[in-house]
Every structure is written in structure tokens, then in C-alpha cells.
C-alpha positions as CSV (number, residue, x, y, z in Angstrom):
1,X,-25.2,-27.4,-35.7
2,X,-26.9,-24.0,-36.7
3,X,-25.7,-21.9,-39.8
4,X,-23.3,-19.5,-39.6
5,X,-22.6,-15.8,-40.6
6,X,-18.9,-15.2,-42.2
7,X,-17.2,-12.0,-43.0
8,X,-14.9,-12.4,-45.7
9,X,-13.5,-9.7,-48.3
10,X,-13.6,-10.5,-51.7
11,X,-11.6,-9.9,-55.1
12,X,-12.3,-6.7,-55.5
13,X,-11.3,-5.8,-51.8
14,X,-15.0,-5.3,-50.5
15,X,-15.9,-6.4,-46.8
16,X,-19.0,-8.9,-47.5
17,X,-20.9,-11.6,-45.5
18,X,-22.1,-15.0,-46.5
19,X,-24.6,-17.1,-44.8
20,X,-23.5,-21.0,-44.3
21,X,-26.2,-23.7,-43.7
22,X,-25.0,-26.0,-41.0
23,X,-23.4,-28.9,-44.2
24,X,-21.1,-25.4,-44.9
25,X,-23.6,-24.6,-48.4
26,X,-23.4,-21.0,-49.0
27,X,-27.0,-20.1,-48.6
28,X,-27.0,-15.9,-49.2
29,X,-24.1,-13.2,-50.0
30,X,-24.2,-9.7,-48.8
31,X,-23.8,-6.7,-50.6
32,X,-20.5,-5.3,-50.3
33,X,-20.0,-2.9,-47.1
34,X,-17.3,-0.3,-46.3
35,X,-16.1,-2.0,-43.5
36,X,-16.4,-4.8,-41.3
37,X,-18.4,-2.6,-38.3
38,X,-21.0,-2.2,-41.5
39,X,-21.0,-6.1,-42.6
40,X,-21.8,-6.8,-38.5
41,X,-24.8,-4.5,-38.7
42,X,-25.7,-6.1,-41.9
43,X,-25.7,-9.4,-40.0
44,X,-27.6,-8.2,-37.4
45,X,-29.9,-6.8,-39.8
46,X,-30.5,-10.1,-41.0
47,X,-31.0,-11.5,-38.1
48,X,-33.4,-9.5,-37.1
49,X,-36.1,-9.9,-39.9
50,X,-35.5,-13.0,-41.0
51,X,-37.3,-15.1,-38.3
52,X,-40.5,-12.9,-39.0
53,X,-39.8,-12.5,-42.5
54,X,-43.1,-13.2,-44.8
55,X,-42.2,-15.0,-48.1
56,X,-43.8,-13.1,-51.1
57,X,-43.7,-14.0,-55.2
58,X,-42.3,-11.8,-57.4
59,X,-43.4,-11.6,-60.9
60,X,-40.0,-10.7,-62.4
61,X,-38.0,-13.7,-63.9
62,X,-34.3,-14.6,-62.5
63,X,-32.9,-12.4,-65.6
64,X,-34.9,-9.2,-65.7
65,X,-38.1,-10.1,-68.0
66,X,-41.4,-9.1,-66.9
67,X,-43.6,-12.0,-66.3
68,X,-46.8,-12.1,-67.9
69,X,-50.0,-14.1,-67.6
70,X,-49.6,-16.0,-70.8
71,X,-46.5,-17.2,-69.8
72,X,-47.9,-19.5,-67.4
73,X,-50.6,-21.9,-67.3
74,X,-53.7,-20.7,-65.8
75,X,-54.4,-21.0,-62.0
76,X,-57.0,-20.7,-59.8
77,X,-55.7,-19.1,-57.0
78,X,-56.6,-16.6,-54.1
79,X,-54.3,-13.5,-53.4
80,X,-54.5,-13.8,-49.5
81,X,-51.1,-13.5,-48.0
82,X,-49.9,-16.4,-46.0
83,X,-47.2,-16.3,-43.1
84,X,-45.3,-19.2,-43.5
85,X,-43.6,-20.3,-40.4
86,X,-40.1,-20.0,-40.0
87,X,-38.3,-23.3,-39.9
């Protein structure tokens, strides 16, 4: 079974979506939208660019700090940018 899209409105009254892998894992949340019309073009949105979506590293950490070069061991690495199949 493929994942799933659903629209659901949350505490605060805001019309959202949430993206469900096929075990029912909630994968992504939207933003919140005005209506539902504007979660179903979010959807669409989505489903548009993600199966040519590139994947790309940011250098920010999960809470805000900039990431520096001494933070992480050294690598040799080139900066060519892959596309990744989708899967």
C-alpha cells in the first residue's frame, strides 16, 4: 500500500496535512492553511516536486546554530550535486 495525504485541523483550529507512510508513520506536516481548498493545493504541490525533488545538505543544525567547519571532522569530499533517485 502507498502513503497517504490526510487533511486534518488541529488545536488551534488550523486546516493542515500530514503525509502517512504506508505502516500509518507520520512522515511530514504541513504548514497550516486557510482552508481545506488551500491544504489540497498544498498536496498537489507536494506531489508535484517531490518525485523530481533533488536532496541538498544544509549547514544549519536541527536548532538554529550555524554549522562550522570545526565542528566536524575533516572530509574529503567533492561539491558536485548528485540526483538521487526517487524511491
Amino acid at each position: 500500500m502507498a502513503g497517504q495525504f490526510e487533511i486534518f485541523t488541529d488545536a488551534e483550529s488550523n486546516v493542515r496535512f500530514r503525509l502517512l507512510g504506508a505502516d500509518g508513520t507520520v512522515l511530514a506536516v504541513s504548514k497550516a492553511f486557510q482552508d481545506k481548498r488551500a491544504a489540497a493545493d498544498g498536496i498537489m504541490a507536494v506531489r508535484e516536486c517531490a518525485g523530481t525533488g533533488l536532496i541538498r545538505e544544509s549547514h544549519a543544525t536541527p536548532w538554529g546554530a550555524a554549522w562550522t567547519r570545526g565542528s566536524q571532522p575533516a572530509q574529503q569530499h567533492s561539491h558536485r550535486r548528485r540526483h538521487l533517485p526517487a524511491v
